[in-house]
Backbone as numpy.savetxt, mean C-alpha at the origin, in Angstrom:
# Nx Ny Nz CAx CAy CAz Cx Cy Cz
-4.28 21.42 -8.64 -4.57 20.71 -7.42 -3.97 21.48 -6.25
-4.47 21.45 -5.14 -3.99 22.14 -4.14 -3.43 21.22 -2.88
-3.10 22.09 -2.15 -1.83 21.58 -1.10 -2.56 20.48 -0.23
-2.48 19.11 -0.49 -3.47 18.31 0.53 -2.84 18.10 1.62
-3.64 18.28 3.18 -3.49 17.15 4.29 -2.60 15.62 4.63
-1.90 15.45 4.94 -1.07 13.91 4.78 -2.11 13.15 5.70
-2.59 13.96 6.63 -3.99 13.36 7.38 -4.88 12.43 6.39
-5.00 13.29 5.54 -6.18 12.43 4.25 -5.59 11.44 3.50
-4.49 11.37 3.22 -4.21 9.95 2.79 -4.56 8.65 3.63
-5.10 7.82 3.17 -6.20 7.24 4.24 -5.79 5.06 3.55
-5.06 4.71 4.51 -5.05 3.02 4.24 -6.49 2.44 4.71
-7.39 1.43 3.94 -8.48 1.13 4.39 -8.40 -0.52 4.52
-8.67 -1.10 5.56 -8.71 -2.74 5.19 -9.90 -3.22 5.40
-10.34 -4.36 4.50 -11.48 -5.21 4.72 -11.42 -6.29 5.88
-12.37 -5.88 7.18 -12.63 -6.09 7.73 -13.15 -7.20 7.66
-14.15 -7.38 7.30 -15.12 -9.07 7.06 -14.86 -10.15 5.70
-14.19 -9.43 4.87 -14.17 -9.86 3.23 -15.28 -9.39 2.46
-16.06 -9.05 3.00 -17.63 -8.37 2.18 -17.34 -6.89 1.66
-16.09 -6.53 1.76 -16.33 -4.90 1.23 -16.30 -3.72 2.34
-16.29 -4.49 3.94 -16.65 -3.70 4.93 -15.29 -2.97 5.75
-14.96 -1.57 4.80 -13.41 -1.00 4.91 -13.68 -0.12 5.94
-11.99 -0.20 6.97 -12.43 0.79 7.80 -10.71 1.38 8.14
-10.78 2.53 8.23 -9.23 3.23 8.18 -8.63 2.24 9.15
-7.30 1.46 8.78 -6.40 1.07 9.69 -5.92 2.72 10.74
-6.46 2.00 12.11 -6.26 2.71 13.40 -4.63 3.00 13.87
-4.53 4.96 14.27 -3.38 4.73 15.02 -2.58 5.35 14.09
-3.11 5.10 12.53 -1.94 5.58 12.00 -1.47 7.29 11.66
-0.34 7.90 11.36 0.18 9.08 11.94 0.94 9.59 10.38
1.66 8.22 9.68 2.59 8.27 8.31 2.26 7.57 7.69
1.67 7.48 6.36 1.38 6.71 5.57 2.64 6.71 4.28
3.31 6.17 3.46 3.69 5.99 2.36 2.89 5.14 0.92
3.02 5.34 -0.08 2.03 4.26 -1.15 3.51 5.00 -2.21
3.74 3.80 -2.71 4.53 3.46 -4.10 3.78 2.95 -4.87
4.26 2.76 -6.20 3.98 2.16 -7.74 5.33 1.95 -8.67
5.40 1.16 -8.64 6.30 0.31 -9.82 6.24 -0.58 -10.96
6.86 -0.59 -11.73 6.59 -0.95 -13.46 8.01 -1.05 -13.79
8.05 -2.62 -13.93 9.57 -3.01 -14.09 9.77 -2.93 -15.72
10.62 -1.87 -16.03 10.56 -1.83 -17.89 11.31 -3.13 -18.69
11.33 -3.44 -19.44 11.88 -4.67 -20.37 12.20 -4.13 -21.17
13.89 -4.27 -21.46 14.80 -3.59 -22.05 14.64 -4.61 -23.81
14.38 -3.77 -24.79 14.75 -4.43 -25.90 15.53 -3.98 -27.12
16.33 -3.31 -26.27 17.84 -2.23 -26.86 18.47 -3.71 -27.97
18.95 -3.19 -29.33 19.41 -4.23 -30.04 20.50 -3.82 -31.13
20.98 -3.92 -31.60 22.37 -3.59 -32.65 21.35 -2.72 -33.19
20.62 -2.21 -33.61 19.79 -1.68 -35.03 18.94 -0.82 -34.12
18.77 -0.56 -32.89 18.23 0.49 -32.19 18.91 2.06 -32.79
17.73 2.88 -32.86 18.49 4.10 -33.56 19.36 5.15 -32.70
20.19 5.78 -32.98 21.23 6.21 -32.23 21.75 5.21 -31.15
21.59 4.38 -31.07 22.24 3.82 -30.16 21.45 3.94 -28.27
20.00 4.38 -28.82 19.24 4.66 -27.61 18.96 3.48 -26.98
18.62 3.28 -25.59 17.69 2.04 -25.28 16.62 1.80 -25.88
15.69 1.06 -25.94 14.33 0.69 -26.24 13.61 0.35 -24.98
12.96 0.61 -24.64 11.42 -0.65 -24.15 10.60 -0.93 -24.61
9.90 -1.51 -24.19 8.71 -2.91 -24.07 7.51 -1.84 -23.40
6.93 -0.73 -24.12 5.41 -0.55 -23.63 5.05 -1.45 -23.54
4.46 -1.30 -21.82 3.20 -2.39 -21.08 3.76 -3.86 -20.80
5.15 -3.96 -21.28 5.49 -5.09 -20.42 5.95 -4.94 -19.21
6.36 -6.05 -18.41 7.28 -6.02 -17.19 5.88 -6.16 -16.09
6.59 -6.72 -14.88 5.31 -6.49 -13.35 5.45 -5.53 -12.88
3.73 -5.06 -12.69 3.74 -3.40 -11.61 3.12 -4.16 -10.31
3.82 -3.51 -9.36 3.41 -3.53 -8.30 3.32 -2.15 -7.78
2.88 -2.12 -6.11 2.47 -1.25 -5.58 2.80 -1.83 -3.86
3.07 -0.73 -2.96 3.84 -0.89 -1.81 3.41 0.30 -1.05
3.12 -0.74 -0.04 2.19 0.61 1.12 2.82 0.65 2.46
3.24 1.69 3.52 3.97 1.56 4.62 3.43 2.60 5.19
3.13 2.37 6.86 2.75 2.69 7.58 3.44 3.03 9.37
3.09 4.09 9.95 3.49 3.97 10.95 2.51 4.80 11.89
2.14 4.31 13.32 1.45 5.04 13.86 1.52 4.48 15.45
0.72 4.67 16.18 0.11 4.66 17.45 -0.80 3.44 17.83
-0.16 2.28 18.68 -0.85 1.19 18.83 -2.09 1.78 19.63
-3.80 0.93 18.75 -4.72 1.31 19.69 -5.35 0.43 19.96
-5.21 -0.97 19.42 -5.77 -2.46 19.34 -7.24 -2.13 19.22
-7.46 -1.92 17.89 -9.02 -1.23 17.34 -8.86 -2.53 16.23
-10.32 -2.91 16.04 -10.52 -4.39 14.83 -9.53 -4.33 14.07
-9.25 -2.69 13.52 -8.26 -2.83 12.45 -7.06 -3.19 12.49
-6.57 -2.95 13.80 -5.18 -3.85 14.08 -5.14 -5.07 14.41
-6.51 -5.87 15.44 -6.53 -7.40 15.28 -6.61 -7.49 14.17
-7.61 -7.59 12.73 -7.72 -7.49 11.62 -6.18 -7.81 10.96
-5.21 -6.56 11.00 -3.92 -6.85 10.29 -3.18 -7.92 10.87
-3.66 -7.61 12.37 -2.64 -8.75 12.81 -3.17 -10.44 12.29
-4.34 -10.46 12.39 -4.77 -12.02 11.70 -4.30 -12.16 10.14
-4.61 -11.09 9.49 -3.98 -11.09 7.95 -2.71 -11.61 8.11
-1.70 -11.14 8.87 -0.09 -11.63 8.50 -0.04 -13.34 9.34
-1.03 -13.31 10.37 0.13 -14.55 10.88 -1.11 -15.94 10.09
-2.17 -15.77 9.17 -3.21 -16.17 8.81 -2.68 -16.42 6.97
-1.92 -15.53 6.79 -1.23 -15.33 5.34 -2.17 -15.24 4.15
-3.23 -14.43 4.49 -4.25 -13.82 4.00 -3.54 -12.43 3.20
-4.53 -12.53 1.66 -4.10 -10.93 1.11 -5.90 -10.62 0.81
-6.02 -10.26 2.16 -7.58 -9.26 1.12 -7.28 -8.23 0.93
-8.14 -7.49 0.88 -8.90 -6.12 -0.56 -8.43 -5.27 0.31
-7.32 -4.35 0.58 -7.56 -2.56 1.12 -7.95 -1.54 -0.06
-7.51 -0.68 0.89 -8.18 0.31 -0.38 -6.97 1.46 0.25
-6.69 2.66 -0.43 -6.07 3.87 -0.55 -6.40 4.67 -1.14
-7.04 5.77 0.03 -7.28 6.87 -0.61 -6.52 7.52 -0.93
-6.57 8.29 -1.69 -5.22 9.28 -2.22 -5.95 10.66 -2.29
-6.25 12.16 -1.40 -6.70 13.09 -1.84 -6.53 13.66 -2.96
-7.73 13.96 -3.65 -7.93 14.90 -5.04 -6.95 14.02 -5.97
-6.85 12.91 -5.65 -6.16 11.71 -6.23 -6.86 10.83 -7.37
-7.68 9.52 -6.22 -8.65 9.14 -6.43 -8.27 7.58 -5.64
-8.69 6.57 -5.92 -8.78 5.24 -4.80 -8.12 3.97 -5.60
-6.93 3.91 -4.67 -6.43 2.36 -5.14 -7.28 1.34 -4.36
-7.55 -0.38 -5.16 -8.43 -1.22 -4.07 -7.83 -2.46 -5.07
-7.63 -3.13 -4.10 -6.89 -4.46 -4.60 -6.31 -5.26 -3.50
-6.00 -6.55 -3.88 -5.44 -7.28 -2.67 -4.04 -7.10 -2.41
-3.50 -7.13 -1.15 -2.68 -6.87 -0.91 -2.26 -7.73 0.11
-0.63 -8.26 0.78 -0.52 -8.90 1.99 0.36 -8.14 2.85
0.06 -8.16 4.21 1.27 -7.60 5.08 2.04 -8.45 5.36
3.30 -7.72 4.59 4.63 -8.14 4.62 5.42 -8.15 5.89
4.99 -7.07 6.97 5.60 -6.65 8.29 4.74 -6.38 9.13
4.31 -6.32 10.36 4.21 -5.48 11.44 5.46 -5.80 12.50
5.46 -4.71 13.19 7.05 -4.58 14.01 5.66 -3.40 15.11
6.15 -3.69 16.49 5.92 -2.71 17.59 6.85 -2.40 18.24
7.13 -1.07 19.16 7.93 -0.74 19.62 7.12 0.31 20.82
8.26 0.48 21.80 7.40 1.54 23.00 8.69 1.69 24.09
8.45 2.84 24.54 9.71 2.89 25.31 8.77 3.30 27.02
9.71 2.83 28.19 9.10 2.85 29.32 8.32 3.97 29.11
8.58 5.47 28.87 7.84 6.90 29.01 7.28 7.11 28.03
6.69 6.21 26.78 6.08 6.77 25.86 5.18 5.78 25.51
4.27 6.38 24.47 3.13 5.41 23.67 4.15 4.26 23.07
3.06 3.10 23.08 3.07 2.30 21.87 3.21 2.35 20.44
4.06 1.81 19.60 3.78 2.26 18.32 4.22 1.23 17.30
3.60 1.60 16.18 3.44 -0.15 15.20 4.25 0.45 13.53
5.15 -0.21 12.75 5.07 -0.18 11.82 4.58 -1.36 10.95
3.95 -1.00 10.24 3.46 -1.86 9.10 3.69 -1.55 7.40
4.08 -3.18 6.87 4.22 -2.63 5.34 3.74 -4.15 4.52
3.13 -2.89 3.53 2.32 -4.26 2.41 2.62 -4.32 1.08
2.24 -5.46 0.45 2.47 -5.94 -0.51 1.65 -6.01 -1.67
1.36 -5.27 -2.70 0.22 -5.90 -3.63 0.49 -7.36 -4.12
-0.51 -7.71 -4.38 -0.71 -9.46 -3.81 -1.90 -9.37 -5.71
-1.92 -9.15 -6.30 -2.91 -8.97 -7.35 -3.27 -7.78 -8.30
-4.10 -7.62 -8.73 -4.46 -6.53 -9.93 -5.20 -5.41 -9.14
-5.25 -4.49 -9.19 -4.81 -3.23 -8.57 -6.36 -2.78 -9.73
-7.18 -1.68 -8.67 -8.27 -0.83 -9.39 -7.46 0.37 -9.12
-8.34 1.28 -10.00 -7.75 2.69 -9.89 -9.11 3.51 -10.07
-9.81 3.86 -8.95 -10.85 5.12 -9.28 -10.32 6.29 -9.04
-10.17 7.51 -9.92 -10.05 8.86 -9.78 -11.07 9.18 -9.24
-10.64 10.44 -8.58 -11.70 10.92 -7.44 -12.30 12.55 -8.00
């Protein structure tokens, strides 16, 4: 795989609920996590004295954070109705030469900030809220 763009990592939100995704605006830093809480079943009779786990137990989640450039484009009314509405629809994440996370998710945060001599600017961070697709690209 080769050296990708951080440009192309791409947060998408559903706009209408119909499927109709459009890059959340403005943004500059994207982050995306994945987590898989393991379940320890280490026991007197474990060999050498190793831990054990629990293949495929425990909750995975997934955690998305953002920061960029306020431009008040649908996609930021959009997030902004999601959090104060307490809505988790469908985004999506592209991931270059990756492939596409799409699942519901809720925003956990938006925060703005701006100083007299400079732009506007927004952080945002979400929550998977449900079961998570995974298309390779």
């Amino acid at each position: 795989m080769a050296v990708q763009n951080g440009k192309d990592l791409l947060v998408k939100i559903d706009l209408t609920g119909d499927g109709n995704f459009q890059t959340v605006a403005g943004l500059r830093a994207t982050r995306v996590s994945f987590n898989a809480e393991s379940v320890d079943v280490t026991s007197l009779e474990s060999g050498g004295g190793w831990r054990e786990l629990l293949g495929g137990a425990g909750v995975k989640s997934a955690a998305i954070s953002g920061s960029g450039i306020f431009r008040d484009a649908a996609s930021d009314a959009r997030a902004r109705q999601i959090f104060f509405d307490g809505e988790v629809p469908d985004f999506q994440v592209v991931i270059p030469d990756f492939g596409t996370v799409e699942g519901p998710f809720q925003v956990t945060a938006i925060e703005y900030a701006g100083t007299h001599d400079g732009e506007a600017t927004y952080e945002m961070a979400l929550a998977s809220a449900g079961q998570l697709t995974f298309t390779a690209a």
